[in-house]
C-alpha positions in Angstrom: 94.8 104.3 132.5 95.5 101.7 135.0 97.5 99.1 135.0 94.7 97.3 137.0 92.5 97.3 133.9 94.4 95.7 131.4 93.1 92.5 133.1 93.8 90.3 128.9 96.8 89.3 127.2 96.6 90.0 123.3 99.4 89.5 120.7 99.7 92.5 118.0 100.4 90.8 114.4 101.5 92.0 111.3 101.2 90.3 108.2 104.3 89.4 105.9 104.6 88.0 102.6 107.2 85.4 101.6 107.8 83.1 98.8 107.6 79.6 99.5 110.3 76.8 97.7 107.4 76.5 94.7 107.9 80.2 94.4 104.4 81.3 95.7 103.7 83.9 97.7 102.7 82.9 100.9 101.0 85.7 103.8 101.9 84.9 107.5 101.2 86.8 110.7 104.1 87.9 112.6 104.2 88.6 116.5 104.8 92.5 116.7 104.5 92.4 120.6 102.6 90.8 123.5 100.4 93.6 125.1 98.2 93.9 128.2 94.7 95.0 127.4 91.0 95.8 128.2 88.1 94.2 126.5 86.4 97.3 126.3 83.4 96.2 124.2 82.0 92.8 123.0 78.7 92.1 120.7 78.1 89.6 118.3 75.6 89.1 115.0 74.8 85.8 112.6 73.2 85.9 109.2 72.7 84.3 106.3 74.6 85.4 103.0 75.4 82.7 100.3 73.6 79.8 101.9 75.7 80.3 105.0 75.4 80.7 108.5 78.1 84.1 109.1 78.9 85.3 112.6 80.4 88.5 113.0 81.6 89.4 116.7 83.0 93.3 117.3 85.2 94.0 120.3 86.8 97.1 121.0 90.9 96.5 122.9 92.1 99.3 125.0 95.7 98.9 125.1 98.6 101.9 126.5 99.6 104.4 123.7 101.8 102.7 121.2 103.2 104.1 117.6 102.2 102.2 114.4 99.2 100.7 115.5 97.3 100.5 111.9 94.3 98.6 110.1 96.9 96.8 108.7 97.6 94.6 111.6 95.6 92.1 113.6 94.9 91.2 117.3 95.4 87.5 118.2 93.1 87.1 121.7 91.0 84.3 123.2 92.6 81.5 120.6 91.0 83.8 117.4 92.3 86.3 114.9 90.4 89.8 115.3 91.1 92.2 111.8 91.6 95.7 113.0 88.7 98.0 111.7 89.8 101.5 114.0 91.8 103.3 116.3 91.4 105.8 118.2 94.3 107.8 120.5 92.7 108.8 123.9 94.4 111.5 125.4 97.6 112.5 124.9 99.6 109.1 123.8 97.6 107.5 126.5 96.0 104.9 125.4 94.3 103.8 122.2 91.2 102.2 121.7 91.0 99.5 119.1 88.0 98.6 117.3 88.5 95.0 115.7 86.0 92.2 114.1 86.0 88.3 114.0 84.3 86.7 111.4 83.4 82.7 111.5 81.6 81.0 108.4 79.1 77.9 108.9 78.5 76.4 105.2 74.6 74.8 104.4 73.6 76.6 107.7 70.8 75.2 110.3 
């Protein structure tokens, strides 16, 4: 891979779960590194469900190899939170590719 390619800056999150003073357990995303990356992929899709307007966009991150990479952590890009849904290893601890989803909500749509 190229370092020309990873033309974006994401942040790699992982969630962690504290107690607050009340003694309720609060979940936060934690910064787990700031990586270069390739928007590899972008689509989008809107529907209806429950009387409300749902947008769904799917971008797939290529990012250089890294260990740990899981569905249990999120990508922070473009000011939004993408949920990581895949990842694939390319190569031989190259690069992996990172399938992620964004959701927005509308209530009482259009």
């Amino acid at each position: 891979m190229r370092s020309g390619d990873l033309d974006r800056t994401i942040i790699l999150q992982s969630i962690i779960e504290t107690v607050n003073a009340d003694g309720f357990a609060v979940r936060a995303p934690s910064t787990v590194a700031t990586l270069p990356a390739q928007v590899a992929a972008y689509r989008g899709t809107e529907r209806f469900t429950a009387d409300q307007l749902v947008g769904e966009d799917l971008a797939t991150f290529k990012i250089r190899y890294r260990e740990g990479v899981t569905v249990l952590n999120q990508i922070s890009f473009d000011g939004r939170t993408w949920d990581i849904v895949g990842v694939r290893p390319i190569g031989r601890r190259e690069a992996l590719e990172v399938d992620t989803k964004s959701r927005s909500e509308t209530a009482n749509g259009p």
